[in-house]
C-alpha positions as a printed NumPy array, in Angstrom:
array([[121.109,  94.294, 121.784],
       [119.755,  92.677, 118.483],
       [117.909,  94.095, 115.855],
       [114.582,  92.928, 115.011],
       [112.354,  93.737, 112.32 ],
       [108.835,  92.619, 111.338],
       [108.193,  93.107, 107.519],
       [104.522,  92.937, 107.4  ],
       [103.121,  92.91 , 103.505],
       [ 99.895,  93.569, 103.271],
       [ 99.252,  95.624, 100.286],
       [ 97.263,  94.541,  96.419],
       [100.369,  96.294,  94.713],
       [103.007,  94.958,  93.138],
       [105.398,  97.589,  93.483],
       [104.573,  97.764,  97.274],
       [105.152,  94.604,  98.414],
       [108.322,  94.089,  96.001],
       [109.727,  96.9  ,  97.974],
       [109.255,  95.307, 101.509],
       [110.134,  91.699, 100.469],
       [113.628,  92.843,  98.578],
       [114.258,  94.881, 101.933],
       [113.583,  91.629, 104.118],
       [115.487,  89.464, 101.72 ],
       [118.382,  92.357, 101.546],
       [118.262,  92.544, 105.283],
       [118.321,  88.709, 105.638],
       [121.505,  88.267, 103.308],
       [123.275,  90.871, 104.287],
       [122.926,  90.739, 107.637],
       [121.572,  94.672, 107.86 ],
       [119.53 ,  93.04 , 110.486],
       [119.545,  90.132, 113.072],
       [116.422,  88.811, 113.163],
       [113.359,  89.845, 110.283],
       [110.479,  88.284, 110.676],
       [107.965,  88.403, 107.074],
       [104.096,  88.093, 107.491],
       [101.842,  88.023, 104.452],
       [ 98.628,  89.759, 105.937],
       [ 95.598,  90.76 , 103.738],
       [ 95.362,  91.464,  99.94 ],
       [ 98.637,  90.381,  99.262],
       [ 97.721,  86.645, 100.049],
       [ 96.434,  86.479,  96.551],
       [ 98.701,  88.913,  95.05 ],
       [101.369,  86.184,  96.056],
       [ 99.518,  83.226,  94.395],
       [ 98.712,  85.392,  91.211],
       [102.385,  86.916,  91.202],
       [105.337,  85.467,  89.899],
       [107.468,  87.981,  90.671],
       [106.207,  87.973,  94.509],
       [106.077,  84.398,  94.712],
       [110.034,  84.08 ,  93.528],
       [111.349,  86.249,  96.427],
       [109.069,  85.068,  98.992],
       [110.369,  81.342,  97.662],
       [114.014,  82.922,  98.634],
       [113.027,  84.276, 102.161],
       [112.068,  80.628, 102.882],
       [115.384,  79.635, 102.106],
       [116.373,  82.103, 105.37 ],
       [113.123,  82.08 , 107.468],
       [109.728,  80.923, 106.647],
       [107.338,  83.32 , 105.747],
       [103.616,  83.044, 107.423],
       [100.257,  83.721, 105.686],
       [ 97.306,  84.253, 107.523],
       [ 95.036,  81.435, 107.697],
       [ 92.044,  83.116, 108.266],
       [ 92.461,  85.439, 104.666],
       [ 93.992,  82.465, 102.767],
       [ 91.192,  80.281, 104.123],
       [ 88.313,  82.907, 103.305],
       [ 89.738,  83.061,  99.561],
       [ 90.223,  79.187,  99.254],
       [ 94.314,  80.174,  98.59 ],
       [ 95.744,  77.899, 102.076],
       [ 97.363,  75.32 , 100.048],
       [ 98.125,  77.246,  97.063],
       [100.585,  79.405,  99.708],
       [101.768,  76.577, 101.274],
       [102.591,  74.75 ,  98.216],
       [105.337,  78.074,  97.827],
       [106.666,  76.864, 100.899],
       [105.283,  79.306, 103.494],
       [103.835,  78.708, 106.448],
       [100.214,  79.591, 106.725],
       [ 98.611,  80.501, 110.27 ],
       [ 96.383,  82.609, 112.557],
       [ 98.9  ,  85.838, 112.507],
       [ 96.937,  88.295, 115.239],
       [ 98.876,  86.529, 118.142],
       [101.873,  86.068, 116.218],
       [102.315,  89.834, 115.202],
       [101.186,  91.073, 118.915],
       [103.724,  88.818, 120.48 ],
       [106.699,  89.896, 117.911],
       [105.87 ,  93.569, 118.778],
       [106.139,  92.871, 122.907],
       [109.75 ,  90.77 , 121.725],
       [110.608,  93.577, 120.31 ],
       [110.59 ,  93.378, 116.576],
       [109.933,  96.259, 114.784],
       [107.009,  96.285, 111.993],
       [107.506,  97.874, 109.22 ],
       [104.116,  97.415, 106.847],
       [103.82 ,  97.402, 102.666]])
């Protein structure tokens, strides 16, 4: 059986959502895990345009697997192509994150 894991970041903070992206990057690169899954939900849509620091790791996740934004928050705060300009992918993420959950991924939320 695989491992899954859903690294949903979702928090204003800094500090938070360092801590969940290094542990999805650190799981992707090190193979702690099979399969991580990272979903920008929230707040931290425009802590990742206004963050360099944020928007350098989540630039090396994409390198692994694509991040996704929600389109809905990114769209509300004009940010859509700002995000995807980083190179994520920017969608509607309510499906998305029910159907990882019935897959079997994990979440973990920052």
């Amino acid at each position: 059986m695989s491992s899954k894991l859903l690294v949903i970041i979702s928090t204003s903070e800094n500090e938070k959502a360092l801590t969940g992206l290094m542990y999805a990057h650190r799981s992707m690169s090190e193979g702690w895990i099979d399969n991580v899954k990272v979903i920008f939900f929230g707040p931290s849509e425009r802590l990742l345009v206004e963050d360099e620091d944020i928007a350098q790791i989540a630039k090396e996740i994409c390198a692994v697997e694509k991040p996704i934004a929600c389109k809905f928050i990114s769209d509300r705060d004009g940010i859509s192509e700002k995000i995807e300009d980083l190179g994520l992918k920017v969608d509607y993420v309510g499906t998305i994150i029910s159907d990882l959950i019935k897959e079997g991924y994990v979440p973990m939320v920052f």
